[in-house]
C-alpha positions in Angstrom: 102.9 84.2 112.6 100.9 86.5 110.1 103.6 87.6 108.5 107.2 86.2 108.3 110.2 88.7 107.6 111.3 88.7 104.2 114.5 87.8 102.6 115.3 91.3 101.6 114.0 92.6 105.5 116.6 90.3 106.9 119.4 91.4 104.7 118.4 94.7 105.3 118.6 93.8 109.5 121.8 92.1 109.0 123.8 94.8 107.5 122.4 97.7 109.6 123.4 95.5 113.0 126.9 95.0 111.4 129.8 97.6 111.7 130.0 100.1 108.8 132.9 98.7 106.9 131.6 95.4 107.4 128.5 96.5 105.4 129.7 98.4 102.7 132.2 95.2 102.3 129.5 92.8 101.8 127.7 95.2 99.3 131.1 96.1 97.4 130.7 99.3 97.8 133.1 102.0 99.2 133.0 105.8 101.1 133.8 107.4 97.3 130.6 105.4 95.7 131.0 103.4 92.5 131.6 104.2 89.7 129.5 105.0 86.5 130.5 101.8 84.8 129.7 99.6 87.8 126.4 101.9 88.5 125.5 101.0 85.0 126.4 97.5 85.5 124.2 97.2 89.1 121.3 98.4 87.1 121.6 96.0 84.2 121.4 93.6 87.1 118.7 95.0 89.6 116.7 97.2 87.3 115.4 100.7 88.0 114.4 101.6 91.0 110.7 101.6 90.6 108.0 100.4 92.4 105.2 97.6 90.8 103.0 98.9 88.2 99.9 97.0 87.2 100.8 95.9 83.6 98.4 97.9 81.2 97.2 95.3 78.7 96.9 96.5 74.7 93.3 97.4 73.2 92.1 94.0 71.9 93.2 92.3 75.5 91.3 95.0 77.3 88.0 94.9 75.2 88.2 90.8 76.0 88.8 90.8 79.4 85.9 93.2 79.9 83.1 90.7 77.2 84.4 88.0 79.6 81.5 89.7 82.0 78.7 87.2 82.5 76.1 89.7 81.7 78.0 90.4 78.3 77.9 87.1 77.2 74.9 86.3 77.9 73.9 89.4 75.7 75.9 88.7 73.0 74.7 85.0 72.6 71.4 86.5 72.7 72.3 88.6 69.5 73.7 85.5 67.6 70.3 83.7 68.5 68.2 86.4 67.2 70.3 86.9 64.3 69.8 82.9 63.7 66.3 83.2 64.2 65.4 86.4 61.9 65.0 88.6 64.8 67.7 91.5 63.0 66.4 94.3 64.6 66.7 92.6 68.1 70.5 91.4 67.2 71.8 95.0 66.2 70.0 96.6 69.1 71.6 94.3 72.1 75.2 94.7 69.7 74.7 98.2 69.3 74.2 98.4 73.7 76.7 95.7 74.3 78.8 98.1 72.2 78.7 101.0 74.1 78.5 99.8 77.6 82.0 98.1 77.0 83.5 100.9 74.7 82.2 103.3 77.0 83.9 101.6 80.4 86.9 101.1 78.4 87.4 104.9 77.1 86.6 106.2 80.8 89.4 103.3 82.2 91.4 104.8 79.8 91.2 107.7 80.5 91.7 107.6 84.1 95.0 105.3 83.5 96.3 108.3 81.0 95.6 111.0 83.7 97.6 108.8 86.4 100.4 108.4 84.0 100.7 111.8 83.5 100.7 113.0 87.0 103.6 110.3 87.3 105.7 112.0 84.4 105.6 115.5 85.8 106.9 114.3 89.1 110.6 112.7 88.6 112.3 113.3 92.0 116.1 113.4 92.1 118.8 113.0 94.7 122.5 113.1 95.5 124.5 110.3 94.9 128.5 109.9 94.9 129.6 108.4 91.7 133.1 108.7 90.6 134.1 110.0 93.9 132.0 113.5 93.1 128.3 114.7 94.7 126.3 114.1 91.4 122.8 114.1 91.3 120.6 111.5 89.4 117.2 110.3 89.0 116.0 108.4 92.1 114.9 105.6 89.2 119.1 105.0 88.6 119.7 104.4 92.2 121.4 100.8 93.2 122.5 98.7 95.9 126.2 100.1 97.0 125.4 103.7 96.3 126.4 106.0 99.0 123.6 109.0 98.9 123.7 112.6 100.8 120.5 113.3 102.6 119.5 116.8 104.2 116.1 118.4 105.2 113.8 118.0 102.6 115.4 115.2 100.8 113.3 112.0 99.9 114.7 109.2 101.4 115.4 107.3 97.6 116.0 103.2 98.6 116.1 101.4 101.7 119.4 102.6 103.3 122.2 102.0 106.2 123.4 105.5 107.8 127.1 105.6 107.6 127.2 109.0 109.3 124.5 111.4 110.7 124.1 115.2 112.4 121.0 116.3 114.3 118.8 114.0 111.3 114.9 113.4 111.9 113.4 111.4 109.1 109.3 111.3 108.6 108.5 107.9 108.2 104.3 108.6 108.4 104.0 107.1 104.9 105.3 103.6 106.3 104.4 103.5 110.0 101.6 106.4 110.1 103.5 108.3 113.0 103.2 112.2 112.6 106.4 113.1 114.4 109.8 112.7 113.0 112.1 109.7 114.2 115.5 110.6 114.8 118.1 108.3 113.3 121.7 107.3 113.8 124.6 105.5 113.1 124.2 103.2 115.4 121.9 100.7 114.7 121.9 98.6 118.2 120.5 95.1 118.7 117.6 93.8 117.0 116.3 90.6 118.6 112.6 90.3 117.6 112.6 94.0 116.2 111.5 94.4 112.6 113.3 97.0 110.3 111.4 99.6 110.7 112.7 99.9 114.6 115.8 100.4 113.1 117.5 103.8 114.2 120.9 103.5 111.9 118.1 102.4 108.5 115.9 105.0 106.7 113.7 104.0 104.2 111.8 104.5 100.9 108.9 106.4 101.3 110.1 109.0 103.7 111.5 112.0 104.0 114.2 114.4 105.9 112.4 116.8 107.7 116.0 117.9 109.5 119.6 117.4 109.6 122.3 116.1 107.4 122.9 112.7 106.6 124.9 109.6 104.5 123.9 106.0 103.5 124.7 103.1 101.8 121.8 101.6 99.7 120.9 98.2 100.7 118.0 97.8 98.7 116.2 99.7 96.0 112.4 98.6 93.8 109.9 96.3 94.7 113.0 94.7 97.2 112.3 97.3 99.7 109.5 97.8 102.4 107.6 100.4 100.7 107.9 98.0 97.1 106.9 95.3 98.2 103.7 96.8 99.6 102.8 98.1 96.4 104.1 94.9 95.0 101.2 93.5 96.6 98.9 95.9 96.0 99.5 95.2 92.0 98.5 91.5 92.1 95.1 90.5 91.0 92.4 91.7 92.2 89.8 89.6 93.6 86.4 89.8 92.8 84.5 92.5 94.2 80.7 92.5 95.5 79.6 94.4 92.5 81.3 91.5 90.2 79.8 89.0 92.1 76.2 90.5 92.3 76.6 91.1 88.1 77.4 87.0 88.3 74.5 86.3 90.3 72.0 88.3 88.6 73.2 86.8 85.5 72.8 83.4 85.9 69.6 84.0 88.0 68.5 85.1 84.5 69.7 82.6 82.3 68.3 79.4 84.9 64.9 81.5 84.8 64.9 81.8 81.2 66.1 78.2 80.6 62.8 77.1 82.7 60.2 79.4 80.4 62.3 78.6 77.2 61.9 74.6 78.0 58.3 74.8 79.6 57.3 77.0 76.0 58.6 74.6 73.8 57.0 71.5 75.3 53.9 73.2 75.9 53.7 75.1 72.0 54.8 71.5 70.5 52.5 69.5 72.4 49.4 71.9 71.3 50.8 72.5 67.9 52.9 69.8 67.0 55.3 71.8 65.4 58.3 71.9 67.8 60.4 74.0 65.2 58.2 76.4 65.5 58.0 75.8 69.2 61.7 76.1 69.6 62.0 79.2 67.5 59.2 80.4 69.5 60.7 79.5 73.0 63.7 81.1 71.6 61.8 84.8 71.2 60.9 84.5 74.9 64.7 84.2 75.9 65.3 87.7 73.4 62.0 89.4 75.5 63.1 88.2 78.7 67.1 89.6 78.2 67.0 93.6 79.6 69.1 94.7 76.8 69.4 98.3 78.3 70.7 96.6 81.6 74.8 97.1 80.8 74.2 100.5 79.1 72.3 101.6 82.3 74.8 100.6 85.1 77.6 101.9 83.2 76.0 105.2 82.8 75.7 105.5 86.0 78.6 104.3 87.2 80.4 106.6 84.7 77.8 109.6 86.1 79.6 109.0 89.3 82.9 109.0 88.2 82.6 112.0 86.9 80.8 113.6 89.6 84.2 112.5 91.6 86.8 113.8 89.0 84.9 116.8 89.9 85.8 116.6 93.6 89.7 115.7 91.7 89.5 112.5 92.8 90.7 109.9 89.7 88.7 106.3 89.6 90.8 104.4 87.9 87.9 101.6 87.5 84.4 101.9 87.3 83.3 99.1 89.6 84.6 101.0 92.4 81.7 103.5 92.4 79.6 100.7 93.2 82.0 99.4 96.2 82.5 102.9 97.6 78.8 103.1 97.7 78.4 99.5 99.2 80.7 99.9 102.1 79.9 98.9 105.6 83.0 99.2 107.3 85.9 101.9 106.6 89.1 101.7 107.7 91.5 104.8 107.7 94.2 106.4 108.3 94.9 108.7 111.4 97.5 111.2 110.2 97.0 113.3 107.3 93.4 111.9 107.6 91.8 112.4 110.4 94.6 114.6 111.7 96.2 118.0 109.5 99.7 115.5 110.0 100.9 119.0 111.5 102.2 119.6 115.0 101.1 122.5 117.1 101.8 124.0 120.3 98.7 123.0 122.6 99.7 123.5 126.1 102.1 125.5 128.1 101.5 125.1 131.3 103.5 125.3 135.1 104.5 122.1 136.7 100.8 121.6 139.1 99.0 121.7 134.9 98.4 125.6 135.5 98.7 128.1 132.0 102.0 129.8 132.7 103.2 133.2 130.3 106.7 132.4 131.5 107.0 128.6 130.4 105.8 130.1 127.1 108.6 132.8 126.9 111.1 130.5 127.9 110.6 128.0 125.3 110.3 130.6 122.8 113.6 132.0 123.7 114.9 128.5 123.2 113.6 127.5 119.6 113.8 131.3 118.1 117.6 131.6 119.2 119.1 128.2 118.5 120.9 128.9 115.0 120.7 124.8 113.7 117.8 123.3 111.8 114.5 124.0 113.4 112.6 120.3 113.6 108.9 120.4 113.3 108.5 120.6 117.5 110.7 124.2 117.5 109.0 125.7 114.4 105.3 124.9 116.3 106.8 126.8 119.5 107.9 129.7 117.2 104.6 130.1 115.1 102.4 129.9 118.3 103.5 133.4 119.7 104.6 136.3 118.2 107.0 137.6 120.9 109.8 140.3 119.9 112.6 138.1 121.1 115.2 140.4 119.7 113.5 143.4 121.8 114.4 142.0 124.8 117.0 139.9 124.8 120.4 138.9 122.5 121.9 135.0 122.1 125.2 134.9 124.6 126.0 130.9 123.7 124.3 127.9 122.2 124.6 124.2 123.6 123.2 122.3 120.7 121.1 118.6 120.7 122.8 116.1 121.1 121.0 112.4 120.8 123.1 111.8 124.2 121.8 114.3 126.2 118.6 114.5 124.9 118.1 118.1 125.4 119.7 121.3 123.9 119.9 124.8 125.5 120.7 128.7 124.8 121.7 131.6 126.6 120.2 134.6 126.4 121.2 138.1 128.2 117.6 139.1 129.6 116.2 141.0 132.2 119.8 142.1 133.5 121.0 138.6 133.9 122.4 135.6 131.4 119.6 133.3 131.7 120.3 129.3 130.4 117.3 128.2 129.2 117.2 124.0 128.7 114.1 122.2 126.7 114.6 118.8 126.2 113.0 115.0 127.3 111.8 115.0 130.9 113.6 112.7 132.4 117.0 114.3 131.4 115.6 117.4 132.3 114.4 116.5 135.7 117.9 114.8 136.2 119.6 118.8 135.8 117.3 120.3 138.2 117.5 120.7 142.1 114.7 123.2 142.0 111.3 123.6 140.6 109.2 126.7 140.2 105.9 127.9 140.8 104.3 131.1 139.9 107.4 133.5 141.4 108.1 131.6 144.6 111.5 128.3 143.9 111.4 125.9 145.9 113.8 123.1 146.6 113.1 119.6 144.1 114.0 116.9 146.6 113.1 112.9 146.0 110.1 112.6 148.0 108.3 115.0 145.5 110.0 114.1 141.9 107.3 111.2 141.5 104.5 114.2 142.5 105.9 116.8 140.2 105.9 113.5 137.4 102.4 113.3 137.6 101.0 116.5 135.2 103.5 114.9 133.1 101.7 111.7 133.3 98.7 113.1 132.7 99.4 115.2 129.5 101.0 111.8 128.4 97.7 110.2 128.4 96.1 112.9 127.0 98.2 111.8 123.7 100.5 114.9 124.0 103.9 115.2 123.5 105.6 116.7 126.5 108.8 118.3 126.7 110.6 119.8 129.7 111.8 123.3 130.1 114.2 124.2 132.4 116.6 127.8 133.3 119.5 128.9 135.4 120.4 132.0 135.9 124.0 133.3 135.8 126.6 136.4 136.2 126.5 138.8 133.6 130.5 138.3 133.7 130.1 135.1 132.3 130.7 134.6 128.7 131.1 131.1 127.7 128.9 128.3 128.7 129.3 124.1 128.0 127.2 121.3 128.8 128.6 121.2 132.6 126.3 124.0 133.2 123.3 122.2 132.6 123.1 121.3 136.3 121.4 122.7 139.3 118.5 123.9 137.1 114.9 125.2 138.6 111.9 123.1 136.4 110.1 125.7 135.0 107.4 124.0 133.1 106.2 121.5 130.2 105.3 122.2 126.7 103.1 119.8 124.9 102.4 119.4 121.0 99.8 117.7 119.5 98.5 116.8 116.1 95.4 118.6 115.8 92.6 116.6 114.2 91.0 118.2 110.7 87.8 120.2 111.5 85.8 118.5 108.7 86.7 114.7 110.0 84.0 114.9 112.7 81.5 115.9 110.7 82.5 113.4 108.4 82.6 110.1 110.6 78.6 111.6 111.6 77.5 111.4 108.3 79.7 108.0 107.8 77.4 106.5 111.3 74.3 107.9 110.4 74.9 106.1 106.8 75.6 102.9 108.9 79.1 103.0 108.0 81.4 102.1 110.7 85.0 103.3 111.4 88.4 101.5 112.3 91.2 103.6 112.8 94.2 102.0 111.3 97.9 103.8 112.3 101.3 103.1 113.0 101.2 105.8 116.1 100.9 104.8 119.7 97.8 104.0 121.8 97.5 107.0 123.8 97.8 109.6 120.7 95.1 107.4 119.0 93.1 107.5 121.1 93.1 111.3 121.3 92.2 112.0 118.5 89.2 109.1 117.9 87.5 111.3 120.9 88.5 114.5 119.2 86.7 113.3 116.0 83.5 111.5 118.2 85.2 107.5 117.9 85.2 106.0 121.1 88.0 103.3 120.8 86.6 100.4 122.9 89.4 97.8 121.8 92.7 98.8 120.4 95.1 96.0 118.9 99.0 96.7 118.5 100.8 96.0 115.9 103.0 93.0 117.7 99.6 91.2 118.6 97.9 91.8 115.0 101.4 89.7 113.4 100.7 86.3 116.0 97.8 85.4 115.0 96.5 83.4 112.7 94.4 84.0 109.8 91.0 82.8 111.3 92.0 84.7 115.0 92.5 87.9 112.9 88.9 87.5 111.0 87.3 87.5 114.6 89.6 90.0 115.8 88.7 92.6 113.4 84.7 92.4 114.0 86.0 93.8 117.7 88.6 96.0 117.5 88.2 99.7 116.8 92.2 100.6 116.1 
């Protein structure tokens, strides 16, 4: 295996598989949360909840660590030579360069580290938290293990965490897993077998947020112990050497081999004509000062500071210099799909009849459906809303409401329009197509028997491929006498239609992955979203996926099978 699940992972597994009291018995914790002395007490033992930092080192450790560059010391022993030989002016000007190539890398570093730091400060998120038995709200920093926090749309989601309870609650998870649509979570966390956490529907996670819904949860892990920290826990340890490093190294001793050849062949060949070899030496040692390109630091790190600021123009922060180089040296990029080739927003793209034709009516219905349902709007009932700017109120009223339920799978409303009560179900397809008898097209119903279901399946199938998210919508039509409705009348419905949503790819990432290919850059899309949706939006942007590898496949191989792998595969 790539990559084995960790210790904190399985804990994390363990206690979401478990029944709820179970869990909060084995983390000591209770439904009134702790209380401030052992909260106090858990982070004495666990430490805040913070993610790895890279440890900033003081002034004279930074200066050091930046002479340790070949090129630097190979100056500077240069400048004690020509000191030791009489050469002053020589030894002050290759001080005075190696002077401000380093001081000047250092105050840009600097200054980049201070501005990061700063953005940090200004942003200190909070969140709910029962301590003492009361909702009290602290920093998400003073979070530990056994806390029992309140989550509701727009919360950040402040440890890793076990739902105890949960009520219409979609989490995004995009940061972790690179999926643009919200994952709906529950209490119950079901069987794992070979699953990893992060298929987990009773577990949210740090790094994500509540985009709907109301929600509790017992912390199971907080800092560089959960799924998000340890990722940046890896992200903090050393660095290895990058190109530019290596071709600084390379130059350098290319330089000091070439000069040890004239320095050796000019002292033999002065002391064998002269017979003075301490003249000879001293003499060898001049050519060694002429042949050093003294300006050489002071030049790169003028230009490599010239591009950082041209950057911090464009408000993008390089915390080190080298990176301009590597940016600039790049033959392959890998990126993200949502929020980066995609606007990570959802839309309403298609609303068409059941044989893939544009239908008005599908569109009102589904409307009707998100405008009038009075609990949170997720993101798919909010895109339905914003696409069309009918005056629901005009022509209809709300009669009853059967809310979502994760059961059914679908929720519906009922609306008095057009001289009838008219139940209007959107949901999955399959549970819709299990309500209906009937299916619709243009103004003419006609009976949905077997034989055709697999038929009718088939636009369905087809926008599914397409990478779109479909969803069913369904009505019934009923007495105006009637005025209470319950989820028994979700039966012997006519399909109306399907509604599909999409993530619509940025306008500026095609032109951008042209000018990438015609710099002989190639692209690899890296995401956590499915196959289908992927590759969607790689044709949107002008990618042509030839090779995709899943996530399961990428963690069984081996080191070497994963180098050849990722010569072929495009996501």
């Amino acid at each position: 295996m790539l990559q084995e699940v960790s210790e904190q992972e399985r804990r994390l597994i363990d206690l979401c598989v478990r029944p709820a009291p179970e869990a909060l018995a084995a983390l000591d914790a209770g439904l009134r949360g702790l209380s401030s002395e052992e909260a106090d007490k858990r982070l004495d033992e666990y430490g805040l909840n913070e993610l790895s930092h890279t440890r900033r080192m003081g002034f004279l450790a930074d200066i050091l660590q930046r002479c340790r560059s070949p090129l630097v010391v190979q100056l500077l022993i240069i400048a004690s030579i020509s000191g030791a030989i009489g050469e002053i002016k020589s030894a002050i000007i290759v001080s005075a360069m190696v002077f401000l190539s380093v001081g000047l890398s250092y105050i840009l570093d600097r200054r980049s580290s201070n501005t990061v730091e700063m953005l940090g400060k200004r942003v200190q998120s909070r969140t709910l938290v029962l301590r003492n038995g009361e909702e009290t709200e602290i920093r998400i920093s003073e979070v530990v293990p056994g806390d029992i926090v309140l989550l509701h749309a727009g919360s950040i989601v402040p440890a890793d965490l076990r739902l105890l309870s949960a009520k219409d609650f979609f989490v995004s998870q995009s940061a972790l897993t690179g999926e643009s649509m919200a994952v709906e979570k529950t209490i119950s966390g079901g069987r794992v077998h070979d699953r990893t956490a992060l298929e987990l529907t009773n577990a949210c996670f740090l790094g994500s947020s509540v985009t709907s819904g109301t929600a509790r949860g017992v912390v199971v892990n907080t800092g560089t112990r959960t799924i998000f920290g340890s990722i940046s826990e890896r992200l903090t340890e050393r660095r290895e050497e990058t190109s530019f490093d290596k071709g600084v190294r390379t130059f350098t001793w290319l330089m000091i081999r070439f000069m040890v050849v004239m320095v050796c062949a000019v002292f033999f060949i002065v002391g064998m004509t002269k017979g003075d070899w301490v003249e000879a030496l001293l003499f060898g040692l001049s050519i060694a000062v002429g042949l050093t390109p003294e300006m050489l630091p002071m030049i790169v790190t003028v230009n490599l500071a010239k591009g950082a600021l041209t950057m911090g123009k464009k408000k993008v922060i390089v915390k080190r210099l080298p990176s301009i180089q590597n940016l600039g040296a790049i033959g392959v990029l890998c990126t993200d799909k949502t929020g980066t080739l995609t606007q990570d927003k959802v839309i309403l793209e298609r609303h068409v009849d059941i044989t893939g034709h544009i239908s008005g009516d599908v569109l009102n219905y589904a409307y009707l459906n998100s405008y009038y349902q009075t609990g949170l709007r997720n993101l798919l009932d909010r895109a339905v809303v914003e696409h069309s700017d009918l005056d629901a109120e005009q022509y209809c009223t709300l009669v009853d409401e059967l809310p979502f339920d994760f059961q059914r799978r679908r929720m519906s409303v009922v609306v008095d329009y057009e001289g009838d009560h008219v139940l209007i179900c959107k949901g999955a397809v399959e549970e819709i197509y299990t309500c209906c008898n009937q299916y619709q097209i243009s103004d003419e119903v006609y009976p949905l028997i077997d034989m055709i279901r697999e038929d009718l399946f088939e636009e369905v199938e087809r926008l599914n491929k397409d990478g779109y998210r479909v969803l069913g919508i369904a009505y019934r039509e009923f007495p105006r006498t009637r005025t209470t409705y319950t989820v028994v009348d979700e039966s012997e419905l006519i399909l109306l239609g399907y509604i599909a949503f999409v993530d619509p790819p940025k306008e500026s990432a095609g032109q951008a992955i042209e000018l990438l290919r015609q710099a002989g850059v190639e692209v690899k899309v890296v995401t956590g979203d499915n196959g289908l949706v992927t590759k969607k939006v790689c044709r949107d942007v002008g990618l042509e996926p030839k090779r995709i590898i899943s996530g399961v496949q990428l963690s069984q191989m081996s080191p070497a099978e994963l180098a050849r792998a990722v010569l072929d595969v495009d996501v």
